[in-house]
Structure formats: structure tokens, C-alpha cells
N, C-alpha and C positions, 0 to 999 in steps of 0.2 A: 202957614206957607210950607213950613217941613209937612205939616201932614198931607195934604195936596201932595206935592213933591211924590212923597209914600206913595200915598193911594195908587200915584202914575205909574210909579214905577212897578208896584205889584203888579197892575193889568197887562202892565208891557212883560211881565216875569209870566206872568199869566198865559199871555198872547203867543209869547215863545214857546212857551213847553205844550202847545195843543199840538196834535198831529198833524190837523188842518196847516199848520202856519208852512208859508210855501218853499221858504229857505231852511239850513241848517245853521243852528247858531254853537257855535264854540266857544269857550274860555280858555286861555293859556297863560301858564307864568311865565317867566321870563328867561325858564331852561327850556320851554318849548314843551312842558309837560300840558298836556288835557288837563282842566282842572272840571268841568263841566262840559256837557252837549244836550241837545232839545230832541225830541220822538224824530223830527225830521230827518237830524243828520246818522241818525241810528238808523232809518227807513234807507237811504238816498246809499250809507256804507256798508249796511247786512251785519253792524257790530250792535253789541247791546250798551247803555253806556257804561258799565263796569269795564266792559271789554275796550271802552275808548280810552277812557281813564288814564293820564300818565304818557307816557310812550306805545298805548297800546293802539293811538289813531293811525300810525303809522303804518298799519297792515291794510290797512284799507286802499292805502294807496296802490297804482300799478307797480311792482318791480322797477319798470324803463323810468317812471318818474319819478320813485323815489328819492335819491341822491339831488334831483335838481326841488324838488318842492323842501325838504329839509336846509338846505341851503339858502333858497330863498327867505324863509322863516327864519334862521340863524342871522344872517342879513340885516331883517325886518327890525328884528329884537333890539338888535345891534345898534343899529342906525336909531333907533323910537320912531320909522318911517311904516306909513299904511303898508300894507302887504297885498299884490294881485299877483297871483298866478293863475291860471292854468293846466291841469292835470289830469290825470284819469284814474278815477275810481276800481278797482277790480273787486267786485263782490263774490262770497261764497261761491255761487251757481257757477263761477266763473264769466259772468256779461262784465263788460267793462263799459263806463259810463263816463262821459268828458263833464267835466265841476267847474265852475270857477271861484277861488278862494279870497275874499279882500277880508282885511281885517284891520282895525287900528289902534292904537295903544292902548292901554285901558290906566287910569293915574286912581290914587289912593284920595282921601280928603286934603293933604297936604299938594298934592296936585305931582306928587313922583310918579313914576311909570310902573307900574307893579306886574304888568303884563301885557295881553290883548285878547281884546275882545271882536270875535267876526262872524261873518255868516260864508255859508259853501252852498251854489246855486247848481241847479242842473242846466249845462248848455248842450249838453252829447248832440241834439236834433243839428246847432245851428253849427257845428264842428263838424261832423259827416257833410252837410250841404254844401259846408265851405271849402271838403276835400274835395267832394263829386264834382266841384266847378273847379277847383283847381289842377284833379286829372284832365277833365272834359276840354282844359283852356291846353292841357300838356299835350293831351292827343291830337287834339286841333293843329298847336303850331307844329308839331313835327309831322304831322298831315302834308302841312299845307310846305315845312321847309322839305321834305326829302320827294314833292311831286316833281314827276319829271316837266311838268308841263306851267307855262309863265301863272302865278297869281302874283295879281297887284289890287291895291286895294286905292279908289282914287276918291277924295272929296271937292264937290264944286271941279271936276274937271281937274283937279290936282294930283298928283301922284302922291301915296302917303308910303306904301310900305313895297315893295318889290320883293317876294323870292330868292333864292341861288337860282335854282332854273329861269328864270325871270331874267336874271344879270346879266344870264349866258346865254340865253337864247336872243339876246338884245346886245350882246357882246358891250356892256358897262362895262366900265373899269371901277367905278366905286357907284354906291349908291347916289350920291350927288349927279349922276347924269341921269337917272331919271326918278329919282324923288325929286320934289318939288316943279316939275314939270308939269304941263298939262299935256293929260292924253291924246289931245288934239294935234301936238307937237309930231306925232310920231306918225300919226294915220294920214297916207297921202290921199290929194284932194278930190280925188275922185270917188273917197270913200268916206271923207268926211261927212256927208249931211246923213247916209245911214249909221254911223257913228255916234252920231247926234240925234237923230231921233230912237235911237236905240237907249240912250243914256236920259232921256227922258220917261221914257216908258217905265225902265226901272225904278225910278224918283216915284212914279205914279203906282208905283207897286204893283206893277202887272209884269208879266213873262215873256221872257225873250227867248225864240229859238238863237242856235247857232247858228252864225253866217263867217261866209270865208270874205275876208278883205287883206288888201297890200299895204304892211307899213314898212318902213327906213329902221332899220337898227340905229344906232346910237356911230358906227363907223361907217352911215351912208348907204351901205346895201340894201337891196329892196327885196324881202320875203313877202308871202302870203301865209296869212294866218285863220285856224280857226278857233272862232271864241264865242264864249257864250257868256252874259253875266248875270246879275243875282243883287238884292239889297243888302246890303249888310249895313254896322256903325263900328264906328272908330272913336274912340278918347268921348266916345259919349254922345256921338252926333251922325246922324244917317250920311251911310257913304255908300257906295258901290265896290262890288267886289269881280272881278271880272277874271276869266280863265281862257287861256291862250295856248295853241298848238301850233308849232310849221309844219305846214302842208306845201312846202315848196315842189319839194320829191314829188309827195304825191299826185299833185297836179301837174307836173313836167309828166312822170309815168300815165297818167290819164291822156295827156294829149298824144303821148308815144303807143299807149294802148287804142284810141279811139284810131289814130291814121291803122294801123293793124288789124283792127277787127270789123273794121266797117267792110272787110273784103269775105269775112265769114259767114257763110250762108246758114249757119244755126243762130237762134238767137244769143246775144250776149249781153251782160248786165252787169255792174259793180252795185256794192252797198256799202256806205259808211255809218258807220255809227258816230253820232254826233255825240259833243260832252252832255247834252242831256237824256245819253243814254239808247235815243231815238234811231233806228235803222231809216235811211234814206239811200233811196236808188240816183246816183249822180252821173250813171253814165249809161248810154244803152245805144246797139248798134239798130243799124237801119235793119238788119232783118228782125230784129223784136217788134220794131215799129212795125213794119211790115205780116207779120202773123198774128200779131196780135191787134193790130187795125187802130192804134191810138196813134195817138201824137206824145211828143217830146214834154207836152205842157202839163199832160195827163198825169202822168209818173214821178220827173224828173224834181227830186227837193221838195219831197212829200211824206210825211211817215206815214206810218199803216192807218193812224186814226184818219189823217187826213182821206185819205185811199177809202176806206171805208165810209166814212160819211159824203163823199163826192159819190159814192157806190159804184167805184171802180173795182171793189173790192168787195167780198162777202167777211163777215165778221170771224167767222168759224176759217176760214183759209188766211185770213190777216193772221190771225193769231198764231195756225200752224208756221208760218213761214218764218213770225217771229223767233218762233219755237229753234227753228232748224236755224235762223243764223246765227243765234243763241250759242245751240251747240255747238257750232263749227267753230264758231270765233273763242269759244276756252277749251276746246280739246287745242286746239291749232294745228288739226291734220284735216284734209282734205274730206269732202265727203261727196257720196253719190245717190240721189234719192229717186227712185221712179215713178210718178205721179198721173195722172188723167189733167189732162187742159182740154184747154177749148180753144181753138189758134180760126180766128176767123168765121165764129162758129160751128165750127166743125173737131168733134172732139178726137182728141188723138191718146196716145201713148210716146212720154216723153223721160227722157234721164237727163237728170238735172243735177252737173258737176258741180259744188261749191270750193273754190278754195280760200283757204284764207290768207290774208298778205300779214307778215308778223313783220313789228319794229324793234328798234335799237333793244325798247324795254322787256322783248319779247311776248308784248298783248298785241292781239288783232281788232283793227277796229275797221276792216276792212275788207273784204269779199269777196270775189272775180266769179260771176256765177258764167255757165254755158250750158244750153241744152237742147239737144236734140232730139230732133223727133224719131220714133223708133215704130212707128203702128205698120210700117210695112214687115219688118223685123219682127216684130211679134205678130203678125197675122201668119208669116212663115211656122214661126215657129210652133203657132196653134194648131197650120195646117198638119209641122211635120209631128205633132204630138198625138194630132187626131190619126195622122197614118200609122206611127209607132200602136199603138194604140189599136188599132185595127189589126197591124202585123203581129201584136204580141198576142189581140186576140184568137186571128186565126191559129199563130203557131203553138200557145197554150190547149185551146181545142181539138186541136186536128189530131186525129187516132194514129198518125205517124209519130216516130220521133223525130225531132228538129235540133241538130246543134250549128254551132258555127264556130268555126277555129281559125286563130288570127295564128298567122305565117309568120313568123319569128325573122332575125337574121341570119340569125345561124341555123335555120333550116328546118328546127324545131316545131310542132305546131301547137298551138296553146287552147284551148277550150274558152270561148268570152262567152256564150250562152247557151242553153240546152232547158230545153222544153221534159211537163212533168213527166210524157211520155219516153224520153231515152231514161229516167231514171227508173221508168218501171222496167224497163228491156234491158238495163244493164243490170240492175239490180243494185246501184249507186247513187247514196244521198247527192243532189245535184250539190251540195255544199262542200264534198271530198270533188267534183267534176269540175268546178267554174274555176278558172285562173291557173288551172294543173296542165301538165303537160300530157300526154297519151300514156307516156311509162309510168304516169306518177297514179294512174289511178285502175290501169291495165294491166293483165298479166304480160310477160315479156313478149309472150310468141302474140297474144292478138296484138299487141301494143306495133308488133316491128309487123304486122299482116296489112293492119290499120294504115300504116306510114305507107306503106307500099303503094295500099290505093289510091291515099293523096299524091304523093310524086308522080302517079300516074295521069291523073286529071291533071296537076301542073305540067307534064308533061303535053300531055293532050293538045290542051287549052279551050277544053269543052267537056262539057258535062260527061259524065261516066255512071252506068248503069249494072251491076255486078249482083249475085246471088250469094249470101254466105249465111253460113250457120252461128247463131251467139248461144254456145253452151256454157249454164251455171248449174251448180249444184243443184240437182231433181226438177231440171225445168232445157229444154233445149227449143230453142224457137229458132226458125227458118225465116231471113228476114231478104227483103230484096232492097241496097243500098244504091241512093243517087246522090251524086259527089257535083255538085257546080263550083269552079273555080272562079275566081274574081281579080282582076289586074288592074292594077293604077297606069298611069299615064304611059311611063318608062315600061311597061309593058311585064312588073313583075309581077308574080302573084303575092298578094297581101293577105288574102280569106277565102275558104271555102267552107259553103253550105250545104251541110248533109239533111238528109233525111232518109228514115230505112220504115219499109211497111212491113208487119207480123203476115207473112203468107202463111203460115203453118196450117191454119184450119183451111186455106186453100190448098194447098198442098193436099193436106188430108182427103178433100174432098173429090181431088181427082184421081187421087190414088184409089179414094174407094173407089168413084166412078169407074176407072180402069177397073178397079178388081170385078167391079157388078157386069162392064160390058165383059171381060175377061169369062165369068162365069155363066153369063149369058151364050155366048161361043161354045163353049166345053159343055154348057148343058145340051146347046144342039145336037153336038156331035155325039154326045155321051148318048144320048136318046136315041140318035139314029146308028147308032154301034148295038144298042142295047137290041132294039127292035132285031136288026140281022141278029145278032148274036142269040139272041132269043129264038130266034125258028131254028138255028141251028142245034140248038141245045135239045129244041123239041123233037126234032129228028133223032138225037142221039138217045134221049130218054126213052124213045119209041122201039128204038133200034135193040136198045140195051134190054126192055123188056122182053120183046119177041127172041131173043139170043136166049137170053133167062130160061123161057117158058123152054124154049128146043133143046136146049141143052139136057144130057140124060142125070140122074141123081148121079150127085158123089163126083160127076165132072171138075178135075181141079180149075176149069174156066170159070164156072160159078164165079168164085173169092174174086177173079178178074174184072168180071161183071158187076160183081157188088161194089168195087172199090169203085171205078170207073162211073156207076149212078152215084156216087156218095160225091164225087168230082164236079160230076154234071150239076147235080144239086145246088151245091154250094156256088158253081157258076150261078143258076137263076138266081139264088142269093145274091149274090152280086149286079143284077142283072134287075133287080126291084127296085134296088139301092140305088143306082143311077137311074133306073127311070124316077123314086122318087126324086133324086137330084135335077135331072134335068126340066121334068113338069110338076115344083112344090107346088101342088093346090088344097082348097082347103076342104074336106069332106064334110065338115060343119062350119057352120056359122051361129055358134051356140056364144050364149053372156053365161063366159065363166068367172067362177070366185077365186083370184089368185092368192085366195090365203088358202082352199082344197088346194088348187095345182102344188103348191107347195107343200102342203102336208104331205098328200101321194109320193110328189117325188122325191122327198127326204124318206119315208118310209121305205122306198121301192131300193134307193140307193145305201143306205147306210150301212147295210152288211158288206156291200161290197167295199164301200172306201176304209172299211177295217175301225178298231175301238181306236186306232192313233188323232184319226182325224177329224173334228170335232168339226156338223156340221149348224152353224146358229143363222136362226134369221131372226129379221128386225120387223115387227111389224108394222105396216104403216098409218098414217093420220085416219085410214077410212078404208071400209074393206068393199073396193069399187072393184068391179070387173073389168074383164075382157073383151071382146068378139071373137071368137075363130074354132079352132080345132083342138079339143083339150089333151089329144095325144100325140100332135104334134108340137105342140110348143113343150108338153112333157118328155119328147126324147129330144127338143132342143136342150132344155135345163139336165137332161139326166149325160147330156154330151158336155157340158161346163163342167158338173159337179165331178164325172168324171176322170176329165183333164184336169181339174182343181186338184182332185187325189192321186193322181199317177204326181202331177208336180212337186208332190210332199212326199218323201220316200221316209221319209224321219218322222211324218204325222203333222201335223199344224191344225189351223181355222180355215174352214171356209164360212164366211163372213156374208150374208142374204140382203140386201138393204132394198126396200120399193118406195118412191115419193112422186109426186107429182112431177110434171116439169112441162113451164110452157114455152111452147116453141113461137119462134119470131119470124116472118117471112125473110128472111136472110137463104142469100145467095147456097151460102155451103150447106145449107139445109136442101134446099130444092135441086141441088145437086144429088144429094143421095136419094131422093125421092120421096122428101115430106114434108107435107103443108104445114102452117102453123096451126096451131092447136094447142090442147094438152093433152098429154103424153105422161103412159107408166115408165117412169125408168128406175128399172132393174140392173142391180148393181151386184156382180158377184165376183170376191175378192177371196184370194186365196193369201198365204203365207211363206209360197215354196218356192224353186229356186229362181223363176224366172226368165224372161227369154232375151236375147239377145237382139238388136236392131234389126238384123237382117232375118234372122226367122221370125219375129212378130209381122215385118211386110209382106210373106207369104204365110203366115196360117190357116187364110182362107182359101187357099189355092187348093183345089179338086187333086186328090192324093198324093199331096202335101204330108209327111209326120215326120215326127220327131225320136215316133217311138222303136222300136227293134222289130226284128221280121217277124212275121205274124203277129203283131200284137195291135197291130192298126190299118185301115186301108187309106188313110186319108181322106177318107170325106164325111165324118163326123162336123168339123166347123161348117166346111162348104154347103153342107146340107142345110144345118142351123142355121145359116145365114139366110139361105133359101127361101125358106120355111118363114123366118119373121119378117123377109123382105114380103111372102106371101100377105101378109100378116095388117101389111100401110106400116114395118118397121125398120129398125137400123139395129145392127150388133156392128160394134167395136172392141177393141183391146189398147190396154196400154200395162208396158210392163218395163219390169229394168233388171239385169242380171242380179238375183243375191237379195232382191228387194220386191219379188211376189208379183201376180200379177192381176188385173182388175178386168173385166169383158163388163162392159153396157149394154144393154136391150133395152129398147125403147121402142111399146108398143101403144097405140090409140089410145086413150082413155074416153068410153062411150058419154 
């Protein structure tokens, strides 16, 4: 028998100390020292069992529990009573693991108590699950006590649990007036059998929307409510759980909105969001009905799923619209969206006000939409966008410049727009011109020139047309400005419209003009002086000769005679000069090389313009010819070169440039008498003192000089002009005091 007994007890010695075995097993004596532990409770604590040994189980435990498990143990000892606790294990790693500890006395053969003997289980899984249910039940009731809105919870129609807001919104004085009630009690009878088939449904585990009905508080006043309910269990047994709103307000403000708005010729609509969360449209005026062509029955107490599967609704616009009353109702500011509809079939353009109505608790579950139709509005505004649009095209185009300046009160006038053209003619970034005043971006004196002309069109009160000059550094242009004023109602001026056109190359062109008829006159006359003047000279030379021969030697008339043919002479000199001036024609018509004519006439000149004055030329892309007369266009260039060198009395450059250049049939062209084409232009620049505005407008005038007496007759240019106008050409100048001066020729190119 004792050996049996043995045998058992080794296997059970056995049993314990495998690793498999699923508890931990302990020994302790009676001061609570470890006397023994199994591979488990060394697994289950992270201690080895040396390290359990004695008082050293003790670290295993948590910190927070240790004072109450030692306690308990001391207790146990105490007492000779089983031992359960409780506790949590904290291992090395630091994971803490929830145990539970029973152990029972352990007796000697004499049957005294020598210590205990127990085991330590892992419950950690079923202590976490029993926390997570026991937050999950904490969050719950303070859910359901700090809602603002009634839950009650009823079984079989009885009332078990009521809310604070429940109490109060039901005006109870204690729970006794409507626990143990039945809900029936409170719901007047008109809304009883939906009440009741409502509370059935739920039993059958199927879904209830929200519906609004009238019941009786608890002090006899009569509310409407909305609620919606749900299945829940109570103490162990299926009940229902039902949630409850006053909607008294809101429905009194519905009926106060709907007499209001039925008189608005836009469409109008509210949305509630019901406690399941659902947007429903509860109110809508006869013009919605109206543009949108449905009925009351269509819309009215429907969510968007319903709307879309009746396919009152497209799925992709249900969703958008959810979307936006979404938004509105948790910002809880007002909003505006512009949208495409179809009102009638016929699609429009519409803005569509949402606002939203907030309560006591500050949530909106509520939304006043309004919206009207805007497509004549915006067909305006397309039109006036396609006009703008057109206006900024023309006025960005147009080879004028274009501003417009807003008329201040105080008199001032301000720049609101300006085309890229005034910022090439002013020579200012239109970003220093826009929103500045005249003074702010003008020198003084044009600034107060400027003012003048405006005051003057305000004065007026009609357009104004004026001539003025806009001089900038090395550029001076002649512009012709028109000033239109503009008057509001009260008849003040508010804006004027400028615009100014670059006449200068007109200008130019009838100046030349004038100078070409100018020399066309003076050549008549000069031709028909020259002719008389000519026979008469022939007479005198004739005269002078036979005086000569008759006269006897050693006559001091002679020296008379000589001086007086040496007079005569130099008149027909003169006298060739104007005839060629007044008939330039061309004695050849030869294709010359204007890289020879140049060579010639740099050779033929250069002793005279002295070692000071260096003359270079450029030569061009292609050595193309001429047509005409190789010694007249060579005393045209030897009459430049030479005014190039008297203009240098200190030496400088004269500077040779020839390129192509093709001409456009443009007005100021065919004003000086030439076709489009291409064209030699010849460009000869000097470096010397230059000429002043008013002698450059006459240098082509027929004895015209600048130079001292004898040293010039004046009709070196007039001639050259002559001569290249012979030619199908044009000669020009441009020059500025101190700053050199430049002549163009511009002859055919064959």
C-alpha cells in the first residue's frame, strides 16, 4: 500500500516538474519563504528557481501588488485557510502577466501544518477582457447619462431605465413616474398603433427609421418627438432601447417658415438629419415643386438611398449633396455652392444657399437650403466677359497706346489700365503706371501738362484731340492724343479714355515730302535762272575775250580783263551746279560694285579729311550692285564724307555700314517715293559735334550751310539728295548736338 502510495506520488513529483505541466506549482513554509517551484512557475515569473528560493518569489510580483499578495499570504499562513488571490506578475522584459494564486496548507505525518503547498495559473487573456467590457460598459453609461437627448430602455412595453435627459425632457420628478410604466402610457392615441407596430418590428429584429409623434410629459403638456429605436437586453433578456428628441420648436418654426416661404419665388427646402444619422428633406415650397416638376410625395421623408432607388436621384449627385450637408451641419457656418440643374428639363445655372440651424447643444441637425436660378446672370456675365475680352483684345493690339484714368475726389487722376503700347511710348514698366497717380510716375512739368489736358476734356465734356511732343532720353516721338471723358448720372466726370498715335514717321514723311516738293520748285527756278544767267555770262566771256585780243600789250586793263573772265568762270561753275541740281539725271545706267565705289571714294577722299580722321567701312553679307551713275552717286558719298570731316575738327570715325533692308508697302514709304522692295541701305555715321533740331530740318535746303563764307555754297546735300532721289532712292539724317550724326541712303537692290 505505502508503495503504490510512493510510486503515485513520484509521478505526480514527476508530473509537476515537466515543462509541459500547465500550472506553476510552489512550496512554502510557514514564514512564507519558497521552499520549492516546478520549470512552469520559473517560465510563467522569468526567475530561475534559485532565484525563487526563500523571499526571492517576491520580485516577481508587480510593485502595485505586492504589499496586498504578501498580506494575503501572511493571512493564509495565519489563519491554516486556502489562499486565492489575484495579481500580476512583472517579468524581466518588463510584460506584466495577471496569475491567479490558490494554495492550501500542506500537514507533516503527524497531521500539523508545516506550510503550503499551491499552484499559480495564467489568467492575464480573461482579466484584459474583463477590463475591455468593463470600460466598454463605463463608456456606454456615461454615453448614454451625459446625452442630451431622452434614452429609455423598455421591456414587454414597460419602462426599465430612463436617462437625466429622459427625466427632464419628460419633466419626472423621480424615476417612479415613469419607470415601471408602460410606454404606451405616454404616446397619445393618435400615434399609438404606429408606436406599436413600431415596437414590434424591433422584437422581430428588423430596422426602424425615425418618425416624429405627439406624447404627454409626465405634468400633462403635449410635445412632439423624434425617435427612433434599436434592440437591445436588460438583466439578461431582450428589451428595446429607444432615443428620443423635442422637436416642438422645430416644428412650430416649420409651420412659421412654410406660411413665409411659400410666397418665394426661388426654390426653398429644409433637411433634417434624423437620429439614424439619415438627411431627409421635410419641407419644400411650391416653387421647388414647381421647377422641379415633382410632387410632395416624391421628396418629402425620404433619404438619399430611398431618392436614388425610386431614381429620383442619380447615385453620384445623392452622394455629392450628402457630402455638402455633411459639411455644413459640422462647420455650422453658412454655405454657397453653384451647381448645374435641370429645373423642368431645361438645364440652368443655380446658387444654392445652405444654412444651418444650430441647437441648445450647439450641433446642427438641420438646414434651410434656398436657391436660385442665376443663367441669365451668368449668360450676362459671359457675354460681358466675351466683350471685355474682345476690348482687351483690341486694346492690347492696337499700334496706339491706350490708358484709362479713374477721376479721383479730390481731383487727382489715377491710372486703372494701360495697354503694352503706352509703355513702350513712355518708356515705363506698366507696373510703376497702374494704380499711380500722373506725378507719381511723371516728370513734374509733363505730369501738370498732362492735368491740364484732362481738366480740359472735363471741362469740355467732349472728346479732345491735341498734338504734343513725349521726349525721353535719345528718343523723341511726336504723338497726336485723344482724351474722351465719361460722366456718371449726376453728371460728374468719373474716367477718361486716352489714346495717343506715334505720328513721327508721318511727320517725317511730309516733311520730307515738303522738302522734295520744296526742291522740286527751287530746281525749276534754279534751272530757269541758270539758263538766263547762262547766255548772259556767254556774252560776257565773248565780250571779255574780244576786249582782251583789242587791248594793246602791257594795257593795265588786261589784269581787269583777267580778273573779270576768272569771275565769269566761276559763275558757269556755278551755273553747271544748279543745272545739275535742278535736272539730276542719270548719264549711265550701269550695275555697279559698291564694294569699288567705296574703295574709289575712300581713296579719292582721305587726304583731304586729314590723318585725325579715321575712315572704316563695314562690309556687307554679299558684294551685290547697284544700277546708275558711278560718278554721281560718288560725289553723293564724297559730299557725306566730307561734311563727316568738317563735323570732326578734333578727328574722329567715320563709320561705312551697307545691309539689305526690305521695304513694306507702308504709307510713309510711298510718300517719299518708294515701292516695296529690297533695298541698299547705306549708313554713314560720323563722331563729331552734331546738329541741332532746327538745322537738321533744313540741311537739305538748296544753299542752306553751316559752314563760313567761302567755304560752302549750299547745295552739296540738295544735290545728293537729287541725285539718289534720281536713283528710285531716299537720303535722311538724324543727329543730336554732342552726339554725332548718322545720313541713310537707301538705294534699289537689282
Amino acid at each position: 500500500m505505502s508503495n503504490d502510495a510512493t510510486g503515485s506520488g513520484t509521478q505526480l513529483e514527476r508530473a509537476t516538474r515537466a515543462r509541459t505541466f500547465p500550472v506553476g506549482i510552489f512550496r512554502a513554509d510557514m514564514q512564507g519563504r519558497c521552499v520549492g517551484v516546478n520549470p512552469r512557475w520559473c517560465e510563467l515569473s522569468g526567475l530561475t528557481e534559485g532565484e525563487s528560493l526563500g523571499y526571492g518569489w517576491i520580485r516577481a510580483v508587480h510593485p502595485d501588488d505586492r504589499e496586498r499578495v504578501a498580506g494575503e499570504q501572511a493571512k493564509s499562513m495565519r489563519d491554516e485557510q486556502n489562499l486565492d488571490v489575484e495579481f500580476r506578475i512583472l517579468r524581466p522584459d518588463g510584460r506584466s502577466v495577471w496569475v491567479i494564486a490558490q494554495a492550501v496548507p500542506a500537514l507533516d505525518d503527524d497531521g500539523r501544518v508545516i506550510g503550503a503547498v499551491g499552484t499559480v495559473t495564467e489568467v492575464d487573456a480573461r482579466v484584459r477582457a474583463e477590463e475591455a467590457l468593463r470600460e466598454s460598459e463605463e463608456r456606454f453609461r456615461n454615453l448614454v447619462e451625459l446625452s442630451p437627448d431622452l434614452i429609455a430602455i423598455h421591456r414587454g412595453g414597460l419602462v426599465q431605465y430612463v436617462n437625466p435627459a429622459g427625466m427632464l425632457m419628460m419633466r419626472a420628478a423621480e424615476q417612479s413616474d415613469l419607470v415601471g410604466h408602460n410606454i404606451l402610457d405616454f404616446v397619445l392615441p393618435g400615434h399609438q398603433e404606429v408606436a406599436n407596430e413600431r415596437m414590434n418590428l424591433v422584437r422581430q429584429g428588423q430596422p426602424v427609421a425615425s418618425v416624429e409623434m405627439e406624447i404627454r410629459r409626465c405634468d400633462g403638456e403635449v410635445i412632439w418627438i423624434e425617435t427612433i429605436a434599436s434592440a437591445t437586453s436588460w438583466q439578461g433578456e431582450a428589451a428595446v432601447q429607444m432615443v428620443a428628441r423635442d422637436v416642438t420648436e422645430r416644428r412650430k418654426a416649420s409651420e412659421a417658415y412654410r406660411v413665409v416661404v411659400e410666397t418665394v419665388p426661388d426654390p426653398m427646402w429644409i433637411m433634417d438629419r434624423g437620429l439614424d444619422g439619415e438627411w431627409r428633406c421635410t419641407f419644400v415650397n411650391s416653387s421647388y415643386l414647381r421647377q422641379t416638376g415633382m410632387v410632395a410625395e416624391q421628396v418629402l421623408d425620404l433619404t438619399f438611398d430611398q431618392l436614388v432607388a425610386a431614381g429620383t436621384l442619380a447615385r453620384e449627385a445623392a452622394d455629392r449633396s450628402i457630402g455638402r450637408y455633411n459639411e455644413v451641419a459640422s462647420t455650422g457656418h453658412p454655405h454657397e455652392y453653384e451647381t448645374q440643374v435641370v429645373w423642368n428639363g431645361l438645364a440652368a445655372h443655380a446658387i444654392t444657399n445652405m444654412t444651418p440651424v444650430i441647437d441648445e447643444a450647439g450641433r446642427s441637425s438641420r438646414i434651410i437650403c434656398l436657391s436660385r436660378d442665376i443663367s441669365r446672370s451668368r449668360a450676362r456675365e459671359r457675354a460681358l466677359a466675351e466683350s471685355e475680352a474682345n476690348y482687351r483684345a483690341v486694346v492690347e493690339g492696337t499700334s496706339d497706346a491706350v490708358w484709362v484714368m479713374d477721376r479721383e475726389e479730390d481731383g487727382a487722376y489715377r491710372v486703372r489700365m494701360a495697354n503694352p503700347r503706352t509703355q513702350a511710348l513712355l518708356g515705363i514698366d506698366l507696373s510703376k503706371m497702374t494704380g499711380k497717380t500722373l506725378h507719381e510716375f511723371l516728370t513734374a512739368r509733363a505730369a501738370d501738362a498732362a492735368l491740364e489736358r484732362y481738366r480740359q476734356a472735363e471741362a469740355t465734356g467732349e472728346a479732345i484731340e491735341y498734338e504734343n511732343v513725349v521726349d525721353r532720353p535719345g528718343l523723341r516721338t511726336e504723338v497726336v492724343t485723344h482724351l474722351t471723358p465719361l460722366f456718371d448720372e449726376s453728371g460728374r466726370c468719373y474716367r477718361i479714355i486716352g489714346s495717343a498715335r506715334d505720328v513721327t514717321d508721318r511727320r517725317r514723311a511730309e516733311a520730307a515730302l515738303l522738302q522734295a516738293q520744296k526742291l522740286e520748285s527751287l530746281g525749276v527756278l534754279a534751272g530757269g535762272i541758270a539758263h538766263d544767267f547762262n547766255n548772259l555770262l556767254t556774252t560776257i566771256l565773248g565780250n571779255l575775250y574780244l576786249m582782251k585780243k583789242e587791248l594793246p600789250e602791257g594795257s593795265p586793263l588786261v589784269d581787269y580783263t583777267t580778273d573779270s573772265k576768272v569771275a565769269a568762270e566761276r559763275g558757269a561753275d556755278l551755273v553747271r551746279r544748279l543745272l545739275g541740281f535742278s535736272r539730276p539725271g542719270l548719264e549711265s545706267h550701269d550695275l555697279l560694285s559698291l564694294e569699288d565705289l567705296f574703295k574709289e571714294t575712300a581713296s579719292l577722299v582721305q587726304r583731304t579729311l586729314g590723318p585725325g580722321v579715321e575712315l572704316r567701312f563695314e562690309r556687307g553679307t554679299e558684294d551685290e550692285g547697284v544700277v546708275g551713275d558711278f560718278g554721281s552717286l560718288q560725289q553723293v558719298l564724297v559730299n557725306l564724307f566730307l561734311n563727316a570731316g568738317d563735323a570732326m575738327p578734333d578727328g574722329g570715325t567715320i563709320h561705312v555700314t551697307r545691309t539689305i533692308r526690305e521695304i513694306a508697302p507702308e504709307a510713309v514709304w510711298q510718300q517719299r517715293g518708294l515701292g516695296p522692295g529690297r533695298y541698299h541701305e547705306i549708313v554713314v555715321a560720323d563722331t563729331g559735334l552734331g546738329m541741332s533740331r532746327d538745322v537738321l530740318q533744313r540741311i537739305f535746303d538748296p544753299f542752306f550751310t553751316t559752314k563760313g563764307v567761302g567755304k560752302g555754297t549750299g547745295l552739296g546735300l540738295s544735290t545728293s539728295l537729287s541725285i539718289v532721289r534720281a536713283h528710285g532712292g531716299w537720303l535722311e539724317a538724324e543727329s543730336e548736338e554732342g552726339h554725332g550724326s548718322v545720313f541713310r541712303m537707301l538705294l534699289p537692290a537689282p
